[in-house]
VOGU-3710 file (C-alpha; in Angstrom, 3 decimals, decimal comma):
1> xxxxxxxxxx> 0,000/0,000/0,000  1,003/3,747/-0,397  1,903/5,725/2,336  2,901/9,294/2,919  6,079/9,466/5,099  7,826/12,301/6,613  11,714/11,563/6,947  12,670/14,325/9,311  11,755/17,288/10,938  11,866/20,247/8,832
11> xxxxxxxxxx> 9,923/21,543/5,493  7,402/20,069/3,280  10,419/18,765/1,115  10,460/15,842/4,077  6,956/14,377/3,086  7,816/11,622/0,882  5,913/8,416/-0,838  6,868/4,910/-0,096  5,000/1,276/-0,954  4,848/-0,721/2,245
21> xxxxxxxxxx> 3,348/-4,187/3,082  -0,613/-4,479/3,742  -0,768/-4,246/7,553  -2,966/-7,527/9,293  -5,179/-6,805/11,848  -3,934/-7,678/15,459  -6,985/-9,277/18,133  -9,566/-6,490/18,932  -8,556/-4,426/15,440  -9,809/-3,634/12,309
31> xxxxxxxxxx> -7,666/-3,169/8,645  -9,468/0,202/7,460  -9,066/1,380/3,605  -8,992/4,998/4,573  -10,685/7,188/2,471  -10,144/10,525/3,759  -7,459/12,393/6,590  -7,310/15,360/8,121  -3,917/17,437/8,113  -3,829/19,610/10,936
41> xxxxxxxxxx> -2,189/21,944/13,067  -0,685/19,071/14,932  0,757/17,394/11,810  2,675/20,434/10,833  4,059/21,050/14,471  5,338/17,732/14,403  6,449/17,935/10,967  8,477/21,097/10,881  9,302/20,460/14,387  8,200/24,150/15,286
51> xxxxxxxxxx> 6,285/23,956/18,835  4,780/26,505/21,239  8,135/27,585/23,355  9,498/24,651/25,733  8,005/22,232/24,004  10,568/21,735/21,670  12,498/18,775/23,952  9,741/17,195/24,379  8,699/16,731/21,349  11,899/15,246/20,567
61> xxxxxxxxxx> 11,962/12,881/23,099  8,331/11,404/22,780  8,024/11,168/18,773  11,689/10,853/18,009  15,147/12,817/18,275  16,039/13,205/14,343  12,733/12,581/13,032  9,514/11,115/14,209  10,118/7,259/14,651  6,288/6,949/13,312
71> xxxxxxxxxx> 6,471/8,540/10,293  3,377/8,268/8,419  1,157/10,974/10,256  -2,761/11,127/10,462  -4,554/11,383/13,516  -7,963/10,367/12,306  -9,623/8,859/9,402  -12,846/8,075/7,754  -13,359/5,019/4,999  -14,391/1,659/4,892
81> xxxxxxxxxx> -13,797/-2,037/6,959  -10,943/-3,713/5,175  -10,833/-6,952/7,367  -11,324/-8,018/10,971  -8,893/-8,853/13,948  -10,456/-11,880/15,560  -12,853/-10,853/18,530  -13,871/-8,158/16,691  -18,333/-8,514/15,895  -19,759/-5,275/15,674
91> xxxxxxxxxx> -18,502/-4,432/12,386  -18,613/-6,323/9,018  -16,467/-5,707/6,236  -17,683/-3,095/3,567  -19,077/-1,210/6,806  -18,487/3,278/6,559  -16,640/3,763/9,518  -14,931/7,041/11,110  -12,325/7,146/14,092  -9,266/8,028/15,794
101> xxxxxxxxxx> -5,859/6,640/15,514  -3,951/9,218/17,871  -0,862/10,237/18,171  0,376/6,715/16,748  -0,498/8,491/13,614  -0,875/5,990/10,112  -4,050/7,594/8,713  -1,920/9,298/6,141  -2,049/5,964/3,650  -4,456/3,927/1,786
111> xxxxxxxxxx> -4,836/1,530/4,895  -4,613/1,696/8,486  -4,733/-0,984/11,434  -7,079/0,197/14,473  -8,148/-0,489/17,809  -11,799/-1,664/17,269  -12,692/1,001/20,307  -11,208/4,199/18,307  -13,757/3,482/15,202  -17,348/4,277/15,111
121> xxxxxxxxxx> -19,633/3,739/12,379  -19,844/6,818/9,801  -23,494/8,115/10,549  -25,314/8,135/6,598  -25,828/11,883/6,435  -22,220/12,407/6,702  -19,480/12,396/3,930  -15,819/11,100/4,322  -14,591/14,458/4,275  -16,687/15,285/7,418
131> xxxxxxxxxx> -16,271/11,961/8,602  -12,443/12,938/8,381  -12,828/16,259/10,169  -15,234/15,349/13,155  -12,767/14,049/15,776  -9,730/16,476/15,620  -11,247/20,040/16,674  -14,574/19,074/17,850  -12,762/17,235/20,664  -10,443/19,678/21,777
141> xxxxxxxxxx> -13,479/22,444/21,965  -15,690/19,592/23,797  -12,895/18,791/25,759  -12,177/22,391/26,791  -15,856/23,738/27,065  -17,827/21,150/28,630  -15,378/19,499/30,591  -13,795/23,223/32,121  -15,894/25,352/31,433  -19,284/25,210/33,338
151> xxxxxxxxxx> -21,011/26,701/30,398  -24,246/28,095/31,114  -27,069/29,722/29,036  -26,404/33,707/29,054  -22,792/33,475/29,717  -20,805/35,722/27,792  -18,129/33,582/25,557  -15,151/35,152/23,185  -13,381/32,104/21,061  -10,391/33,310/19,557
161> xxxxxxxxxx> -9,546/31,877/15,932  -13,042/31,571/15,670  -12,949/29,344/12,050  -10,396/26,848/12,475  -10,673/23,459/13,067  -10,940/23,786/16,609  -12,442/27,384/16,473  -15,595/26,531/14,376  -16,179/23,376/16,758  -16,264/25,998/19,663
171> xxxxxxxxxx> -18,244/28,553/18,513  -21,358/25,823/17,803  -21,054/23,597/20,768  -21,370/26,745/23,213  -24,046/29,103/21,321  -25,939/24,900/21,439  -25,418/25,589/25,571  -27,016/28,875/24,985  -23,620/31,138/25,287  -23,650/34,700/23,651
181> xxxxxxxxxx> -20,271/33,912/21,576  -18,467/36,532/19,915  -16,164/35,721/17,687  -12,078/36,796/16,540  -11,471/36,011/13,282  -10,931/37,480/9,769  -13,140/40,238/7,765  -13,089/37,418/4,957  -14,615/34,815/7,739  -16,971/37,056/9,497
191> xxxxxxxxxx> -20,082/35,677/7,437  -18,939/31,944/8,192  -18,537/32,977/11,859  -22,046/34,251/12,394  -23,579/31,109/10,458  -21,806/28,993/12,841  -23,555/30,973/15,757  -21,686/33,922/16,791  -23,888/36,648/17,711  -21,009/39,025/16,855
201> xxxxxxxxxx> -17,290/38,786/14,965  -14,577/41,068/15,265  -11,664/41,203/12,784  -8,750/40,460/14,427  -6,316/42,472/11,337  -8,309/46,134/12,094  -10,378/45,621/15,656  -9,649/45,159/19,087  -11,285/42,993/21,745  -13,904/45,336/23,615
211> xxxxxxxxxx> -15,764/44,157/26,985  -15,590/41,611/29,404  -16,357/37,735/28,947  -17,403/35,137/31,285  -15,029/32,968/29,437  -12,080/33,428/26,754  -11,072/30,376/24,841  -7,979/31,315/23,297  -7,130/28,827/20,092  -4,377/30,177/18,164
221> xxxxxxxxxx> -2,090/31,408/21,344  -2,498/35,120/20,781  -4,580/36,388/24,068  -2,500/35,197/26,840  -3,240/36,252/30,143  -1,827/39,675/30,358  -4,131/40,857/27,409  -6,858/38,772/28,032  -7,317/39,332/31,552  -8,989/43,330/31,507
231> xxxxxxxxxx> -11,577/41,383/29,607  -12,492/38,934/32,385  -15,497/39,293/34,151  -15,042/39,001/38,111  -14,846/35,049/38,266  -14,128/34,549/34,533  -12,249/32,042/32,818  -9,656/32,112/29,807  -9,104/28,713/28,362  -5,425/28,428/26,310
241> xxxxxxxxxx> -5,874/25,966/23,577  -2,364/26,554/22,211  -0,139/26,963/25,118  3,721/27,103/25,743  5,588/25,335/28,383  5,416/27,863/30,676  1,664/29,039/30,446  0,913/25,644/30,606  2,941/24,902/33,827  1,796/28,350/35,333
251> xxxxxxxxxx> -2,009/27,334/34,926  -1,684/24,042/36,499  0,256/25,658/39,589  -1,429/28,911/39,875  -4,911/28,751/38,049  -6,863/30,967/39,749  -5,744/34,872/39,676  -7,119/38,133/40,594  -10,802/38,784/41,291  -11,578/34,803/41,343
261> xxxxxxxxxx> -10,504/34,696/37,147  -9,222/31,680/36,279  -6,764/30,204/33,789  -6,562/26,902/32,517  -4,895/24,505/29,580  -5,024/21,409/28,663  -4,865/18,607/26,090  -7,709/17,145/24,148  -9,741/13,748/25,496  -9,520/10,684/22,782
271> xxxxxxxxxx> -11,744/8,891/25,298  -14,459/6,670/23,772  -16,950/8,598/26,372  -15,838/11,490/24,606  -16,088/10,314/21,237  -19,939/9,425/22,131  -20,183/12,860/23,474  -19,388/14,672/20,218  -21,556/11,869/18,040  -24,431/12,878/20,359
281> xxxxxxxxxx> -23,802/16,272/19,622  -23,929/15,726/16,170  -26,846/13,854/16,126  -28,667/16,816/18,143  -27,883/19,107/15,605  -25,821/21,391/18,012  -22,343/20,532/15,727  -21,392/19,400/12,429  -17,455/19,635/11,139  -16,486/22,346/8,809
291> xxxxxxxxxx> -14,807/21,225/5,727  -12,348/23,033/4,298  -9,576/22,763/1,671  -9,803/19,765/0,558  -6,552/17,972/-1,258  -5,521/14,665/-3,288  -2,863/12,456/-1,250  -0,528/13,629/-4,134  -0,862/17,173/-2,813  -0,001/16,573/1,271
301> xxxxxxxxxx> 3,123/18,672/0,446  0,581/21,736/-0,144  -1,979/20,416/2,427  0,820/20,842/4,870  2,149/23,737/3,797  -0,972/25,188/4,571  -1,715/24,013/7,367  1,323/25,350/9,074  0,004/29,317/8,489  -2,559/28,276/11,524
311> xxxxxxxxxx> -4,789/30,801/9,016  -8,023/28,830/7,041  -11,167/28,148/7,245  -12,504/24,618/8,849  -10,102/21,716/8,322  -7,348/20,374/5,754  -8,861/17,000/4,217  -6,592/14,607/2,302  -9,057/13,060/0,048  -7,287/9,214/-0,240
321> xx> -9,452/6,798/-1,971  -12,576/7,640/-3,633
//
């Protein structure tokens, strides 16, 4: 099978093809013939090897000193149920399925071995490119809203890259609690904002942040707390999505700050109970994935490359099989 490899940290010229044996399914997995992958933020940080400050040893040391020692990226997939690992009943082969493969990576290829747990059947209404895009940002903005935030109808809620992946997730699951979101993002996304349920967008290239929030959610690192904090409300919250090393240490030893505000930051949940959570969400009509660019496997050199200005609309989709 084909796979898209990346051979060491650096640019896009380090995403390379390679044929490699058809992968068997272990006990408790399933062979998936992937159909469609996001690229994401994640993918190009790990890539490039560019990280939010102090992070940069790390990542080193957990995916691999010269290069990452799994190379073929992907962190979820969408497609269709190759074969079966024995034990595995409640899927047949043929079946649409979507899921998560983590931080392991491998969705970048035709074909992809899987935990039976991390896959879920692809509901009918949704496409493989959706399919593709549900998992990444709508559980880091469930993870960070519903689990941290004790969102509330009423409350007062200013996302911060407003149209990403993870951005566009946010904005819908909290206006679905009832939260008056506003929304930072550009001119050319202010339409797309308020369709996704903003009540109001500022443009982050010619306006300032005005007011006070019950809760920030900062997703692309660029209200910290010293310029988000005048716009706390006594007993607010600002959640950092993209945090360094030291904002993330300083929130887990100091989180609370003046006036009862809080800061927090954290990674995303690949729980199963979490998974559920977003498919419920779904299914209630309160979230649905935004597609964005999407690009042939031939083309992950320019999917990454644009995934790496942290600037578009929705999410990257590497359209694999048909």
């Amino acid at each position: 099978m084909r796979v898209a490899k990346v051979t060491a940290y650096g640019g896009v010229e380090n995403i390379v093809f390679d044929d490699v044996p058809m992968p068997v399914p272990a006990k408790g997995c399933i062979l998936v013939e992937v159909f469609a992958a996001p690229v994401t933020a994640g993918d190009a940080r790990i890539r490039s090897g560019r990280v939010p400050r102090g992070f940069g040893l790390i990542l080193r040391l957990v995916f691999g000193w010269n290069g990452p020692r799994r190379p073929v990226q992907g962190w979820s997939f969408s497609g269709e149920v190759a074969a079966l690992g024995t034990g595995v009943t409640a899927f047949v082969p043929g079946q649409r399925v979507f899921g998560i493969s983590g931080v392991k990576g491998g969705a970048h290829g035709e074909y992809l071995c899987v935990p039976a747990e991390r896959v879920m059947p692809l509901p009918e209404a949704m496409s493989h490119e959706e399919g593709a895009a549900f998992f990444f940002g709508g559980l880091t903005a469930s993870t960070f809203l519903l689990d941290n935030a004790d969102l509330k109808p009423g409350m007062r809620v200013l996302v911060n890259g407003a149209t990403g992946s993870v951005g566009s997730a946010a904005v819908q699951i909290a206006a679905s609690k009832g939260a008056r979101v506003t929304s930072v993002c550009s001119a050319a996304n202010r339409g797309l904002a308020l369709r996704l349920g903003a009540e109001a967008a500022i443009d982050y290239r010619t306006e300032t942040v005005m007011g006070t929030y019950d809760l920030i959610l900062d997703v692309i690192g660029t209200l910290p707390w010293p310029k988000a904090e005048p716009h706390l409300r006594s007993g607010g919250r600002l959640l950092l999505v993209s945090a360094n090393l030291m904002q993330n240490i300083g929130a887990a030893l100091r989180p609370k700050r003046s006036l009862g505000r809080r800061v927090g930051a954290l990674i995303s949940s690949e729980k199963r109970a979490n998974m559920d959570r977003l498919l419920a969400l779904y299914q209630a009509g309160h979230y649905r994935p935004l597609v964005g660019e999407v690009f042939a496997l031939d083309e992950i050199r320019a999917a990454h490359s644009k995934a790496e200005t942290f600037s578009k609309p929705g999410n990257i989709i590497l359209k694999i099989a048909a």
